[in-house]
C-alpha positions as CSV (number, residue, x, y, z in Angstrom):
1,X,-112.3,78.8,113.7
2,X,-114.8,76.4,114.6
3,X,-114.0,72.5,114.9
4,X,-116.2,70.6,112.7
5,X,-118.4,68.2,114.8
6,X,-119.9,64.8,113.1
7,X,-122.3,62.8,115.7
8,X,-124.0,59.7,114.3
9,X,-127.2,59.0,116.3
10,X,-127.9,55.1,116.2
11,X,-131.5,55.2,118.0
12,X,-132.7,52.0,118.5
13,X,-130.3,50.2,116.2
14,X,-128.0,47.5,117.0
15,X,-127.0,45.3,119.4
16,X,-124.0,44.7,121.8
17,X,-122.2,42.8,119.7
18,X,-123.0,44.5,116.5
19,X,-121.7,48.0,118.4
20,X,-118.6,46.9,119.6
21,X,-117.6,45.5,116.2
22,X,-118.1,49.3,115.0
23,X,-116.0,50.4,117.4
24,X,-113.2,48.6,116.6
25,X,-113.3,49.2,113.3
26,X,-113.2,52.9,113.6
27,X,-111.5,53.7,115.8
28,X,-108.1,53.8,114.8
29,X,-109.0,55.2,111.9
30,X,-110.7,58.8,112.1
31,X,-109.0,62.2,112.3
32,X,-107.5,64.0,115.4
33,X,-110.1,65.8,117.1
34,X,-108.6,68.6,117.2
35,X,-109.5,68.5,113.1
36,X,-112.7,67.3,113.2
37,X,-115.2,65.8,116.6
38,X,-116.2,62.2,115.5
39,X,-119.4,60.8,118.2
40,X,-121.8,58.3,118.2
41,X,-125.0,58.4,120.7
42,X,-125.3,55.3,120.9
43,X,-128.6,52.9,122.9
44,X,-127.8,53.6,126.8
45,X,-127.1,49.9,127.4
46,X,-124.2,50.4,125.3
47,X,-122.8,53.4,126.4
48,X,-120.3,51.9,129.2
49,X,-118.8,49.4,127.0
50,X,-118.5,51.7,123.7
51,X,-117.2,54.5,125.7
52,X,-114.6,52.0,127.5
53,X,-113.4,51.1,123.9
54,X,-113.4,54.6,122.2
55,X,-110.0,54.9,121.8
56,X,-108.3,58.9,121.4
57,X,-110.1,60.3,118.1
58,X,-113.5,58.7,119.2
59,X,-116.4,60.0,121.8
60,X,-119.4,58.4,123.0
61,X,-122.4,60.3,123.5
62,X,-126.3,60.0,125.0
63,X,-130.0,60.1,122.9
64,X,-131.5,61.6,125.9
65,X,-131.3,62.1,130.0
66,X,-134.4,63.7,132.4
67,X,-133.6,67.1,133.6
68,X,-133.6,65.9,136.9
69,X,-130.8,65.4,139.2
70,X,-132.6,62.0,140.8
71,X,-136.3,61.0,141.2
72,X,-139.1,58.1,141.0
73,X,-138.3,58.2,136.7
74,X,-138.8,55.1,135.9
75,X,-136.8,54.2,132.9
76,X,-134.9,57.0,132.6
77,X,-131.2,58.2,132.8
78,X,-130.0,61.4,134.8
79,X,-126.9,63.4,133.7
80,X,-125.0,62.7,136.5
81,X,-125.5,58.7,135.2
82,X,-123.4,59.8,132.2
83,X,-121.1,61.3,133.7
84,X,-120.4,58.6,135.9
85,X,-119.5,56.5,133.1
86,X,-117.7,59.0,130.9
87,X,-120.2,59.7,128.4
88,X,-119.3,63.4,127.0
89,X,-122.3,64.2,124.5
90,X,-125.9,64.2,124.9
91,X,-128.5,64.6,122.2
92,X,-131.5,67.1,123.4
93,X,-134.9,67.8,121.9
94,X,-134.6,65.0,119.3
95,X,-137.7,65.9,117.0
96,X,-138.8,61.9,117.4
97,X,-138.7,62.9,121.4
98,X,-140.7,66.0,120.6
99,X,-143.6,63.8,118.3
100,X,-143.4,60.2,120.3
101,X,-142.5,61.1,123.8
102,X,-144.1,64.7,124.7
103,X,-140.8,66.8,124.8
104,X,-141.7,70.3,125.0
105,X,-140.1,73.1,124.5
106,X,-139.9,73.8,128.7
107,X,-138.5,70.3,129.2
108,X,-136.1,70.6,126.6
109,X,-134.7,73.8,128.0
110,X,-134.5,72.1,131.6
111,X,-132.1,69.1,129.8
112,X,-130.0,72.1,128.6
113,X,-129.4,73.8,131.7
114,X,-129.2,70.1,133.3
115,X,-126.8,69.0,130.9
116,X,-124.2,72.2,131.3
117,X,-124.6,71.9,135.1
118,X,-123.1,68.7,134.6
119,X,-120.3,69.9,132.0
120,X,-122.1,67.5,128.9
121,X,-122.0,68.8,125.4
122,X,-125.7,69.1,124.6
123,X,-126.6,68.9,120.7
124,X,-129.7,70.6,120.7
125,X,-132.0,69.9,117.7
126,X,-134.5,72.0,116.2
127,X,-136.9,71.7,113.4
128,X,-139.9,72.1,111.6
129,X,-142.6,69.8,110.1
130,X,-143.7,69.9,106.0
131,X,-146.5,71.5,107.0
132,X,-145.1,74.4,108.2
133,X,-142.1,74.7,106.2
134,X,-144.9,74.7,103.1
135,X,-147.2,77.5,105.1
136,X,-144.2,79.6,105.6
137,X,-143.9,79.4,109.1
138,X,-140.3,77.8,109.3
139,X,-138.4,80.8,111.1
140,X,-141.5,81.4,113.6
141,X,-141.0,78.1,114.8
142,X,-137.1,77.2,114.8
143,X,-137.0,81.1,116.1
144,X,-139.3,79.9,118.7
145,X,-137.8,76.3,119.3
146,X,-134.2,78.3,119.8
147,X,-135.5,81.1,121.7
148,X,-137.4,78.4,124.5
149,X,-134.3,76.3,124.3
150,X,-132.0,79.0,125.7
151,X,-133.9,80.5,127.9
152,X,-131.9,81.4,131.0
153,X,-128.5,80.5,130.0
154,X,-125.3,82.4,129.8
155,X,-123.8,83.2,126.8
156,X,-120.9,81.1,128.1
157,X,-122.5,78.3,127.9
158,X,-124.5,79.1,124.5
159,X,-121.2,80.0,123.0
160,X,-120.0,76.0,124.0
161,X,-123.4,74.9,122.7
162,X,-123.9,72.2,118.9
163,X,-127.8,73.2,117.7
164,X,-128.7,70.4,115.0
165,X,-131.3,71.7,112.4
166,X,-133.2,68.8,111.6
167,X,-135.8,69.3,109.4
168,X,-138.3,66.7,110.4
169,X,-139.9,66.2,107.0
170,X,-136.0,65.1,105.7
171,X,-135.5,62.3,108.7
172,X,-135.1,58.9,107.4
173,X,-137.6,59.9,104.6
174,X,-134.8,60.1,101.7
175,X,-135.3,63.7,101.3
176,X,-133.0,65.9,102.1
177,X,-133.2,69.7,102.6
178,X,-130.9,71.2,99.2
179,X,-127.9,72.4,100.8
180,X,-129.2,76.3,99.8
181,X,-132.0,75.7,102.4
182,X,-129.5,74.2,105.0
183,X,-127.6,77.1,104.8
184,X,-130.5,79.3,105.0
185,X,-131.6,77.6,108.2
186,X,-128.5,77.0,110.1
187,X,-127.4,80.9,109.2
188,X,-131.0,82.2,110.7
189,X,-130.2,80.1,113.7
190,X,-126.9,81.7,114.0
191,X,-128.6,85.2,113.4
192,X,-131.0,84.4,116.1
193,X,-128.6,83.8,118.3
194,X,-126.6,87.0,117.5
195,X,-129.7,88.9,118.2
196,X,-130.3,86.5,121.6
197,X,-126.7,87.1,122.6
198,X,-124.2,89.0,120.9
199,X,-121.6,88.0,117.9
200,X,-118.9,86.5,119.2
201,X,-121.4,83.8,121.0
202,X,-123.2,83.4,117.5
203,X,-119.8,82.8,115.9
204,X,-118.3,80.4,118.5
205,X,-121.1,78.3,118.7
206,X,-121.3,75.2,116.0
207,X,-124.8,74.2,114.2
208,X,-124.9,70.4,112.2
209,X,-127.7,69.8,109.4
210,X,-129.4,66.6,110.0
211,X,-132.0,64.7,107.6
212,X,-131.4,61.8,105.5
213,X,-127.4,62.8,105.2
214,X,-125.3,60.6,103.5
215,X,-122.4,60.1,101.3
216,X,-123.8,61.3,98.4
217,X,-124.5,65.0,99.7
218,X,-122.0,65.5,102.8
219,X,-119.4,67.0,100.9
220,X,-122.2,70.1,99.6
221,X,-123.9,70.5,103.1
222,X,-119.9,70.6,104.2
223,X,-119.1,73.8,101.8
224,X,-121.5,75.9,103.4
225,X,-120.3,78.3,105.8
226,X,-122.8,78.4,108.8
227,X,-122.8,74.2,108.6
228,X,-120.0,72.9,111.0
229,X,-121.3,69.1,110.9
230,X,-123.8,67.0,110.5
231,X,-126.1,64.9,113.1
232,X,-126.4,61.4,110.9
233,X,-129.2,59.1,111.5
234,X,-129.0,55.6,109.4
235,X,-125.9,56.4,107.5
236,X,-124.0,56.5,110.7
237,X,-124.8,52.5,110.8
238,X,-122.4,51.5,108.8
239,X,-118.7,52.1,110.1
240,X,-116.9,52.2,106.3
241,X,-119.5,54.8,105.7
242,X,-119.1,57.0,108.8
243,X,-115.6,57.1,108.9
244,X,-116.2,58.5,105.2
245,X,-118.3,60.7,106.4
246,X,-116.2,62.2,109.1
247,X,-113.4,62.3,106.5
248,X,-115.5,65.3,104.6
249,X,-115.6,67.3,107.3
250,X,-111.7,67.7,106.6
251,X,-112.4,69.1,103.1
């Protein structure tokens, strides 16, 4: 039985103040863990404070860390960092880090192995573009995407692992993938991973739709039976709404 996992990713969204007045409002108030994961990746100035005030039911988690252990990286955070200040999640391969910031596919698989060295639970996201989806390329290139990802790890580790199908023409546009073609995705994924691994890895291991999620279409997405959460970009702002949110997964 897998644990249904909601993560809200605030990218660059809020500020001190603004964050710690979500926290308290939500965190007395979401379901045991053990029913349902409830995180926020939050900006990485934030992360001490929110994780310091997270209470039982709520966990704290990373946008992104470099796949290095230390180094002359200006600007950015190692895992060992988050760790040192509790943070439990970390969001890899984000398709904005793919477009804006060069991620590739090798660098991405790096921040996995990185991120398990250092016992972080990596969300992994995959994805394609409109233009592929509408040339018919979709599972060559989340195949692909999966395949780099996972390169060299144990299935262990993939069995542990949350893989976020994000289709990239659905993020903050207002569409949203119909929750047929959510399924579709985040069951090839699991397939691909069956093949990759073997079946009880593919089983154990939880995949989240993500693009333009909300209120209005969480309980569908929710139904399906290879979706086990959703990664939530702006609807995760509000904290009435997210706790909402997190409340479907129970259904």
């Amino acid at each position: 039985m897998r644990i249904p996992i909601i993560a809200g990713n605030w990218k660059m969204f809020k500020d001190r103040d603004e964050a710690l007045k979500f926290i308290y409002v939500v965190t007395d108030r979401l379901p045991l863990k053990d029913k349902v994961e409830s995180v926020i990746c939050a900006p990485s100035v934030f992360l001490r404070s929110l994780v310091k005030r997270q209470g039982e039911q709520l966990r704290i988690g990373a946008q992104n860390m470099h796949f290095a252990d230390q180094g002359a990286y200006t600007g950015e955070i190692s895992a060992d960092m988050l760790k040192s200040i509790n943070v439990e999640y970390v969001i890899i391969g984000h398709s904005e880090r793919r477009a804006m910031f060069n991620e590739t596919d090798e660098s991405v698989n790096k921040k996995l192995h990185q991120a398990f060295k250092n016992d972080l639970n990596p969300i992994l996201c995959v994805g394609e573009s409109l233009e592929v989806r509408e040339s018919g390329k979709t599972e060559e290139l989340v195949g692909r995407q999966v395949e780099l990802a996972l390169e060299g790890l144990e299935k262990t580790k993939v069995s542990k692992l949350i893989i976020a199908y994000e289709p990239i023409w659905a993020i903050g546009t207002g569409k949203t993938a119909t929750s047929e073609q959510a399924e579709e995705m985040c069951k090839f994924i699991r397939n691909k991973v069956r093949n990759l691994y073997d079946e009880k890895t593919a089983d154990k291991m939880r995949i989240q739709y993500g693009g333009s999620v909300k209120l209005s279409n969480i309980d569908e997405l929710m139904n399906m039976p290879n979706i086990d959460g959703a990664l939530i970009g702006g609807a995760s702002l509000n904290p009435e709404d997210f706790i909402k949110l997190v409340e479907a997964a129970l259904k």
